[in-house]
Every structure is written in structure tokens, then in C-alpha cells.
BAKOL-761692 format. One record per residue (C-alpha): x, y, z. Coordinates in nm, 3 decimals. Example, Ala and Ser with C-alpha at 12.3 -4.5 7.8 and 13.67 -1.06 7.14 Angstrom:
X->1.230; Y->-0.450; Z->0.780
X->1.367; Y->-0.106; Z->0.714
END
This chain:
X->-1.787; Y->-1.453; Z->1.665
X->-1.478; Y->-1.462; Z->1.842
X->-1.386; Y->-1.118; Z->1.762
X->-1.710; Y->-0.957; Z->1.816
X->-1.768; Y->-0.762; Z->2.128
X->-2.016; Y->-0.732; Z->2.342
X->-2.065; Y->-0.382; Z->2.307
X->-1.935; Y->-0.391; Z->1.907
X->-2.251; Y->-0.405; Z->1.793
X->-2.203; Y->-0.660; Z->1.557
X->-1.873; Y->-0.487; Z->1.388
X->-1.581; Y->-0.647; Z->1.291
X->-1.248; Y->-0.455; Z->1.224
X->-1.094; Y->-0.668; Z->0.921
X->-0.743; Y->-0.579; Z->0.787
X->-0.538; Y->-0.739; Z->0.539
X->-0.191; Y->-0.786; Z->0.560
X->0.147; Y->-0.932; Z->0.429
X->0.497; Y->-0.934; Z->0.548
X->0.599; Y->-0.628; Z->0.347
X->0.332; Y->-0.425; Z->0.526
X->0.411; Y->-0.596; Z->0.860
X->0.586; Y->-0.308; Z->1.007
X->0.327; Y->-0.088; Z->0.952
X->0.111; Y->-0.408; Z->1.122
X->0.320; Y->-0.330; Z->1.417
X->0.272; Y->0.028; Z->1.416
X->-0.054; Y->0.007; Z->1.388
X->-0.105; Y->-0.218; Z->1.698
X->0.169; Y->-0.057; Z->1.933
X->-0.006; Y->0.274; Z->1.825
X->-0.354; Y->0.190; Z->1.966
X->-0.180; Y->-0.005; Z->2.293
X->-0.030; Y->0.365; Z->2.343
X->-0.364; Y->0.509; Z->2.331
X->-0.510; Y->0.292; Z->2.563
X->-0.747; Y->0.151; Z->2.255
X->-0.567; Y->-0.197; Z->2.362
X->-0.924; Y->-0.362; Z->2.442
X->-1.011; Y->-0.300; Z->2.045
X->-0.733; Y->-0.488; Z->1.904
X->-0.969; Y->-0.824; Z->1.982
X->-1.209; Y->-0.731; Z->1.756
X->-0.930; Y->-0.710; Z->1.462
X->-0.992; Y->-1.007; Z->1.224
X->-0.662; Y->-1.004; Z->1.039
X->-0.586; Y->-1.146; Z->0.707
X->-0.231; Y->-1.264; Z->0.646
X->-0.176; Y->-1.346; Z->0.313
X->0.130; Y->-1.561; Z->0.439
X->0.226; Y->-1.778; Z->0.697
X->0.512; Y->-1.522; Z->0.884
X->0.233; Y->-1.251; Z->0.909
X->0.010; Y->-1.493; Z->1.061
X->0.261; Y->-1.590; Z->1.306
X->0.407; Y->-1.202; Z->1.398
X->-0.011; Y->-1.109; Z->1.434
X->-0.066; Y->-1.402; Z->1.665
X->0.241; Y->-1.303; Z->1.822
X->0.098; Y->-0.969; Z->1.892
X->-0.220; Y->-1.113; Z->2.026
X->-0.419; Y->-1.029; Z->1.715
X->-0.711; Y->-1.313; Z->1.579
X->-0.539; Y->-1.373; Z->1.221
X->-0.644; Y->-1.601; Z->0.963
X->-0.420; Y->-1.780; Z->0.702
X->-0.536; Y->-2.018; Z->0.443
X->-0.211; Y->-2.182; Z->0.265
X->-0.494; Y->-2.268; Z->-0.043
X->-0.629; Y->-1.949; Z->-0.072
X->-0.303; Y->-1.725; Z->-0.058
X->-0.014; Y->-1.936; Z->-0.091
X->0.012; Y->-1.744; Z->-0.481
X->-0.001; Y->-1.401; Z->-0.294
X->0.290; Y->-1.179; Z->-0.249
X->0.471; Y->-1.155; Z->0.087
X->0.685; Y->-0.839; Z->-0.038
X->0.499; Y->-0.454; Z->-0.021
X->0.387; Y->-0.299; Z->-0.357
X->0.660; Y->-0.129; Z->-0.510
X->0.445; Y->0.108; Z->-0.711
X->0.080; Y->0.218; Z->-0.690
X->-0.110; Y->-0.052; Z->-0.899
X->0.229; Y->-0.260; Z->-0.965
X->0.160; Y->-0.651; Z->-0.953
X->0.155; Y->-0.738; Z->-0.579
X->-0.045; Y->-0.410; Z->-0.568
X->-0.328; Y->-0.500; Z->-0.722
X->-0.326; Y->-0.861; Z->-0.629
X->-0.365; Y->-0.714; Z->-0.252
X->-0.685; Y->-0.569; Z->-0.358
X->-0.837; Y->-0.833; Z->-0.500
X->-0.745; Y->-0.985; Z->-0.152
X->-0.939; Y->-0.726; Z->0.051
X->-1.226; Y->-0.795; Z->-0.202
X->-1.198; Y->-1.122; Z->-0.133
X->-1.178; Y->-1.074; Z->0.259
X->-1.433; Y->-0.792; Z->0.289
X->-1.692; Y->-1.032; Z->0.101
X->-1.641; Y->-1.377; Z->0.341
X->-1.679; Y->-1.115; Z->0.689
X->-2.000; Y->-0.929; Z->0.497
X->-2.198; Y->-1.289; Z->0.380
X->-2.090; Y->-1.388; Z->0.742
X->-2.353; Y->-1.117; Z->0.886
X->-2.140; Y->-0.844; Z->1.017
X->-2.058; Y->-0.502; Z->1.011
X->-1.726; Y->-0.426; Z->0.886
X->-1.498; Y->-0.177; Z->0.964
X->-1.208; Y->-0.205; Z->0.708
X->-0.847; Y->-0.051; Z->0.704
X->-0.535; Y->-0.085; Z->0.570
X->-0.232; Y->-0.135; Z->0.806
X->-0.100; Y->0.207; Z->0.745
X->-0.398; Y->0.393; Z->0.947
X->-0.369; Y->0.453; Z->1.304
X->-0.636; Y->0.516; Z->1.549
X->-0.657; Y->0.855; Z->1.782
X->-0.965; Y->0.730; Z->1.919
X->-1.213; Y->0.422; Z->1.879
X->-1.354; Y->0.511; Z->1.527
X->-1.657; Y->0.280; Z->1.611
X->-1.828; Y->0.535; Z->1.845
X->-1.862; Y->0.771; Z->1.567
X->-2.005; Y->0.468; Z->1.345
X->-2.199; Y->0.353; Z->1.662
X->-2.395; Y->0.675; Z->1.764
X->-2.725; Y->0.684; Z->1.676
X->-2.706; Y->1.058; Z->1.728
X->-2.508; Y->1.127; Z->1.469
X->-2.642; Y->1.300; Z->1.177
X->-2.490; Y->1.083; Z->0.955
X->-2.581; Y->0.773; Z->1.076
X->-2.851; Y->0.657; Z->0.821
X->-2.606; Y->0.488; Z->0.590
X->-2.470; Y->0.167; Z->0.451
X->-2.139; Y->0.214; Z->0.384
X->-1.908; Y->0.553; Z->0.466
X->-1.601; Y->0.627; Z->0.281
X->-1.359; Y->0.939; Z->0.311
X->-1.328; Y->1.112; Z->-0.022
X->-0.982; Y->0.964; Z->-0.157
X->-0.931; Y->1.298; Z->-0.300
X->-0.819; Y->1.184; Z->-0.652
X->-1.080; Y->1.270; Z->-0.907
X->-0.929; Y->1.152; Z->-1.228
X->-1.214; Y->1.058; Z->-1.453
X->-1.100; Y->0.700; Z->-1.420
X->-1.224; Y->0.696; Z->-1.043
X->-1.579; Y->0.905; Z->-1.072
X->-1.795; Y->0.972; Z->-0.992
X->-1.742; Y->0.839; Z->-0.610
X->-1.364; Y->0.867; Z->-0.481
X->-1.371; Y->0.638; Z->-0.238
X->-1.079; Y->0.582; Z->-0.035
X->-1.114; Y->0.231; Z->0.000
X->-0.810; Y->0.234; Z->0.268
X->-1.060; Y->0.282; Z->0.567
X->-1.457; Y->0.245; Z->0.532
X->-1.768; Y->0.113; Z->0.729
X->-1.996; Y->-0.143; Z->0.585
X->-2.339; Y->-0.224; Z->0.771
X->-2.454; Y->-0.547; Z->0.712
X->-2.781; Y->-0.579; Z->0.496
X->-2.868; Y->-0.702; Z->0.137
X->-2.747; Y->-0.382; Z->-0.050
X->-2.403; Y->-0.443; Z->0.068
X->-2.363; Y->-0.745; Z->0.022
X->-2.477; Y->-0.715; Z->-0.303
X->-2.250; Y->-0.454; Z->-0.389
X->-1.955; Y->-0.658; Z->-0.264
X->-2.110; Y->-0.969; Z->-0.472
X->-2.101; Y->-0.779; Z->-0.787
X->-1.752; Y->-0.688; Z->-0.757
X->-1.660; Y->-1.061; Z->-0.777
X->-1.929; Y->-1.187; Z->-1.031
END
């Protein structure tokens, strides 16, 4: 609840992080605090997947979580190669992450550390005007469409997630 706004409608902005990526943590944050997006940042629900990220987020003034039992086996150095070891057990992290926020009864905007904002993407995600906004989850097109990722493509580096029974079923079945 902490990091739900007033006027978040119910959103939170969950990220997952360790050191490796930290930098790009930083980038991240200093970007938005540039763009005057500064009041956003408290609706960021980090998770550091060690105890130095969790210190450098707090640092920052970012809510961060770190459970020593849950990811004291995770990596604290960046992927060297797409799908390497600490790759993939970053994923399964985000999984993990994504699925506590979503039985918690909130809408989730995810992203990895390497986006940055040019404006508050929850407007768009926000206005009932939009054309688009009957949905429960919106994904960019990752753009790779190698039979091995059809027949959606979702780039699962930045996504919305409303909060209903769908989703979290869909999140449920990736960890059955």
C-alpha cells in the first residue's frame, strides 16, 4: 500500500534488479528526476535480488524489498549473454515478483531497469478514453518472431497487468 498513490489507481510500478544492472537502476531514476517524473519514483516497488541493491535503491529513495531466503542463491553480476545462467534465473525472478504484487490485488506496471520514462506511462494506461483501454495486460511486440516465441512476441521488458482473475491466472500457470 505504501507505494500506491492516490491518484495511481491501484498500479504499482515493480522492477527487478541486481547489482550488475544497478547502473542502469541509477539511470533509470536520475532519468525520471530530470524529467520532473520525480513524484513517480514512490510508486516503484523494487526487487533487489541482493542486499547492496537494496541498500543503493533505498539510498536513492526508492521502496525496495530484499528477502536474504528467497534470493540469497540469485546472481548479483549482469547476464553475460542473452539466456546465459544469471539470465534466466532473473526471469524466473520477475515471475516470481510479478506473481506476489498481482495475488496482492494490484495493477502492475512492470519494467526492466534499462527503460527510461519520457513521460508518466500510466496516463496512457489510465485514460479511459483511450481506444485501447479494454484490456488486461498490454505488451509491445518484442519484434523477434522466431517460431520458438509465437505466436505472441511479447516484450516482457515493459508491460501493464490489470488486476482480475484472468491475470492472475495466467501468472499462476506460469509457476504451476
Amino acid at each position: 500500500k505504501q507505494v500506491v498513490g492516490d491518484d495511481n489507481n491501484n498500479t504499482v510500478i515493480v522492477l527487478v534488479c541486481n547489482f550488475g544492472q544497478s547502473e542502469l537502476l541509477l539511470n533509470f531514476i536520475c532519468n525520471a528526476r530530470a524529467k520532473g517524473l520525480e513524484r513517480y519514483l514512490s510508486n516503484i516497488l523494487l526487487f533487489a535480488t541482493d542486499q547492496a541493491t537494496h541498500d543503493l535503491a533505498k539510498m536513492m529513495g526508492i521502496t525496495s524489498i530484499y528477502i536474504d531466503s528467497v534470493f540469497s542463491e540469485m546472481p548479483e553480476r549482469a547476464a553475460n549473454a542473452y539466456l546465459d545462467k544469471n539470465f534466466r534465473s532473473m526471469m524466473v525472478a520477475k515471475v516470481y515478483c510479478i506473481h506476489m504484487v498481482s495475488m496482492l490485488g494490484y495493477d502492475i506496471l512492470f519494467q526492466d531497469v534499462d527503460v527510461v520514462w519520457y513521460q508518466n506511462p500510466l496516463t496512457w494506461f489510465h485514460n479511459t478514453s483511450n481506444p485501447h483501454y479494454d484490456f488486461d495486460m498490454y505488451f509491445q511486440d518484442d519484434g523477434n518472431h522466431a517460431l520458438f516465441y509465437t505466436p505472441y512476441s511479447a516484450n516482457t521488458g515493459f508491460y501493464y497487468v490489470r488486476n482480475n482473475e484472468r491475470t492472475q491466472h495466467f501468472f499462476n500457470s506460469f509457476l504451476m
